[in-house]
N, C-alpha and C positions, 0 to 999 in steps of 0.2 A: 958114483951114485949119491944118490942124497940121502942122509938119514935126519928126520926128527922126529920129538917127541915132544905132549902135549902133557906138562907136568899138572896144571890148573885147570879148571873150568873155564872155559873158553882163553885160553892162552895157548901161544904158539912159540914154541922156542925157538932161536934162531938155528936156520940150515948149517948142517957141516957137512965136510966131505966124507965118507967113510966106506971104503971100498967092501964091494960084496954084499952092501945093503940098500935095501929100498923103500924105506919104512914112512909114510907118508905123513905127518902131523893132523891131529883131529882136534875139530874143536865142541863143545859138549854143547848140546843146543836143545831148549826144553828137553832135556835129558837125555838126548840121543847123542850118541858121540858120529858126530859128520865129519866124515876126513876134504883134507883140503884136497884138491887136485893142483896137478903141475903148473898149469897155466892160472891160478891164483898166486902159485908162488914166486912163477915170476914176474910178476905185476909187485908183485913185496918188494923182491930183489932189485929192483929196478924203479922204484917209486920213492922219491928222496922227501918224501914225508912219512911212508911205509917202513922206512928202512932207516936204521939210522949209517948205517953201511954204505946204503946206496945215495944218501944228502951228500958224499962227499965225490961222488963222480959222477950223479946226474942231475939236471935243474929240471924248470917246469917254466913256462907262461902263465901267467895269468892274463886273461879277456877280460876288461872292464866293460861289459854289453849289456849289465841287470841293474838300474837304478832303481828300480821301483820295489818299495818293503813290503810286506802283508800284515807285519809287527810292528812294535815299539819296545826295544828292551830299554830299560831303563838305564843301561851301561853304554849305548851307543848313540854314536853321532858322526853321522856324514857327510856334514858341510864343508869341511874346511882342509885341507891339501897340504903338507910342508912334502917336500922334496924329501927330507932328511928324515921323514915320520916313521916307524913299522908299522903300522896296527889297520887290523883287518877297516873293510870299509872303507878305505884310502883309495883315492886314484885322482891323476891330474886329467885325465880325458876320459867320457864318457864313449865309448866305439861301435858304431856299426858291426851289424855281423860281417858285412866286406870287407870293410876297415880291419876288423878282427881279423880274417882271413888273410889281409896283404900284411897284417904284424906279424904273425906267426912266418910268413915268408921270408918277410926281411928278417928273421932273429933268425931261424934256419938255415940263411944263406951266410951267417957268420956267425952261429955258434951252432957249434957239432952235439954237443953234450946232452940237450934238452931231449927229455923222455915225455912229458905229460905233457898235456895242454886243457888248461883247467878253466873252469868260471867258479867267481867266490865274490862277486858281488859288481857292483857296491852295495848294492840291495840284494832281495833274495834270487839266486839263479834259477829257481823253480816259479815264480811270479812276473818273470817275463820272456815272452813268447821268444825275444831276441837269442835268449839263452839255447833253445833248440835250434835257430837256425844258424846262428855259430856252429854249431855242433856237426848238424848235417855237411855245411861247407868244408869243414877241415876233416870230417871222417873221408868225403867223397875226394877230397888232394892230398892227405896226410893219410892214410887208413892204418899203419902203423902203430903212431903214435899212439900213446893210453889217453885216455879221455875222464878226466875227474869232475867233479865240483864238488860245491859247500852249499848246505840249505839247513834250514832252520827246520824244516821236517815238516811243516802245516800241510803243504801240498802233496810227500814224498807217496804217500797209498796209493793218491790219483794220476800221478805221474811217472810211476815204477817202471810200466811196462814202454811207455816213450825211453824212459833211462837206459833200459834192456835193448830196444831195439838202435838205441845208437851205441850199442854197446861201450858205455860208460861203466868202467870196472871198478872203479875206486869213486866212493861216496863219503864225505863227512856230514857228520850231524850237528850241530849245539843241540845239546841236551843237559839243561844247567839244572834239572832238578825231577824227582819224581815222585813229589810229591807238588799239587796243586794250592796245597796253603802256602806254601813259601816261593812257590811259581806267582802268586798274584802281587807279591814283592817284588819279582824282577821285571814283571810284563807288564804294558800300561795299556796297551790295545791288540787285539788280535782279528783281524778281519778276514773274513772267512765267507766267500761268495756272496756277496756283499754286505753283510752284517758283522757289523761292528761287536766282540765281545770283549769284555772289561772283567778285570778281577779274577776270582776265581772259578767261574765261569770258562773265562776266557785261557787260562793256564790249562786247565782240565782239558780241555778241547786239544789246545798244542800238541800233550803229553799224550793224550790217546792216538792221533794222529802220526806221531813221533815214532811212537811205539811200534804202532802198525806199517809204520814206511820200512822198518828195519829191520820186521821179523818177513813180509817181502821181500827188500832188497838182498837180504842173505838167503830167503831159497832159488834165488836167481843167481845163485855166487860171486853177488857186487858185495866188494870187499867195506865196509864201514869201519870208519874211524871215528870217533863220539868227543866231541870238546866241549866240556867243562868250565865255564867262566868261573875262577874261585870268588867269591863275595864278602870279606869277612862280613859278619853278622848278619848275613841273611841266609846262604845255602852252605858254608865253610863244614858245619855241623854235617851235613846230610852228602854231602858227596862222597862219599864212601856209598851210601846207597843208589847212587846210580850206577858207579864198579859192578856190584852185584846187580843190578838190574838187565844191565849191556852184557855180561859175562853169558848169562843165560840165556842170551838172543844171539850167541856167536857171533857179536863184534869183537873185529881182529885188537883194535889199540883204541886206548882211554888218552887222551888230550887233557892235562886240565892247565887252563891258559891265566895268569894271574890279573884278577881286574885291574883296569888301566881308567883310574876316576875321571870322570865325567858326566856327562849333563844329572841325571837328577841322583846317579851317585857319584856327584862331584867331592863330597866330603868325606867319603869313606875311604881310610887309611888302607890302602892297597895290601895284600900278606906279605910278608917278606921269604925271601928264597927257603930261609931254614922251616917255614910254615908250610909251604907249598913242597917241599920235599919230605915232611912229615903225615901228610896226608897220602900224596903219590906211593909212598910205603904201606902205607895201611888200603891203600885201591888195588895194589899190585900182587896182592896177595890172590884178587879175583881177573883178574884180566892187563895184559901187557901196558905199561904205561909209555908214553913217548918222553924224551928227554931233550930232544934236538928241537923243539918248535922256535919258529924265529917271529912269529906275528907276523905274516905277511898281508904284503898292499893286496889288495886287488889287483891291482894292474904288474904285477911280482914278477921279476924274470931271472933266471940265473938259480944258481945254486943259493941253496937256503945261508944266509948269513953273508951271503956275495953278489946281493942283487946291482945289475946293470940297468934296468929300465932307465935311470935318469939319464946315462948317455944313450940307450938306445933310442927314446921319445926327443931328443934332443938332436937328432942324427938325420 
């Protein structure tokens, strides 16, 4: 039988075995304590981002099918490809959702292990249309397999119940700040049905959007995972308050991912691990933190830290 228990606000302890018990883990959410059900848990157990248990026996795909951004963060940039690269926004081919559909076959037919089949970019998976019809394709020849992505949140409110109906069960967020003054520091543009907003204007909008994609996606029991870009001197201070923000909206795990300088913060001196473990201590007091992220590509295949893409695209 399983037994857990749910020592923190919104935190889930990991499952153990313990005969004669069936005690289901709950996570606290605008005050109500929701317990998880079985089939959230095993999407944890078996999702090697969810889990850090299960990173070591299961991979994932990533579809490189979403070029097209809605933002501008000021930490990213997608132009440019090394083989040898990790970091999100990576990919050496842009793919078709057919193309998508005949990768996931070939990786299938010679790796057994893969549980998910995800979209995370290169742009946002929620801003292009391609993103769903990948989805529909491999729910309708895969139905199995778990179905994730990664979005930036602008879209997630208007697109929740699409996410539901391809039953996509695992969701990440970036959610780099929750507060709008220091969001108009990280974001340079936010366009939003066709209007362009700037500043904090434009942060304000993300964050309320953000907010609302994930207090939806969780009464749907899509499981959220929330990533954190650390900044020093722009959001380093305040991440701890997006822990407590995600905590009370029943997101399962906090991500925070250390910045990797570039374009317009090319100059800022990145945290160092003992920085970025000192903060994750004081986040993890409100909500489970991850410890296993490996920055992956886009186009990511294999087990986290052992990815194959470059012989499989080669092949």
């Amino acid at each position: 039988m399983i037994e857990a228990t749910a020592k923190t606000t919104g935190m889930v302890e990991p499952l153990a075995e313990h005969e004669g018990a069936c005690t289901l883990p709950t996570a606290k959410v605008e005050g109500k304590d929701v317990p998880w059900d079985p089939a959230q848990l095993r999407k944890i157990s078996e999702h090697p981002c969810f889990s850090e248990n299960a990173c070591h026996f299961f991979g994932r795909i990533h579809l490189p099918v979403a070029p097209k951004c809605n933002i501008q963060c000021n930490y990213c940039v997608r132009k440019f490809d090394c083989v040898n690269e990790s970091r999100p926004g990576v990919t050496s081919k842009v793919l078709t959702p057919p193309e998508a559909l005949e990768r996931v076959r070939e990786v299938l037919e010679k790796v057994h292990y893969i549980k998910v089949v995800a979209v995370a970019g290169p742009g946002e998976p929620l801003f292009n249309e391609e993103t769903f019809e990948t989805f529909r394709l491999v729910k309708a020849e895969y139905p199995h397999m778990m179905r994730c992505l990664s979005t930036n949140g602008l879209l997630l409110p208007e697109r929740i119940d699409e996410i539901e109906e391809l039953d996509i069960g695992t969701v990440t967020v970036t959610l780099n700040t929750v507060d709008p003054a220091i969001g108009k520091d990280i974001y340079s543009v936010v366009n939003y049905h066709g209007k362009r907003y700037n500043g904090e204007e434009g942060a304000e909008l993300l964050l309320k959007n953000q907010l609302e994609g994930i207090r939806e996606a969780v009464k749907r029991k899509i499981l959220i995972k929330v990533n954190t870009v650390l900044i020093p001197t722009v959001n380093d201070v305040a991440v701890v308050d997006v822990a407590k923000k995600i905590a009370g909206l029943g997101v399962y795990m906090h991500n925070i991912i250390p910045l990797i300088p570039q374009y317009k913060f090319a100059d800022i001196t990145p945290p160092t691990q003992q920085e970025k473990e000192a903060i994750q201590d004081k986040c993890r007091e409100y909500v489970k933190e991850m410890t296993h992220c490996r920055h992956c590509r886009a186009d990511a295949i294999g087990r986290l830290g052992e990815d194959i893409q470059q012989r499989m695209y080669s092949e």
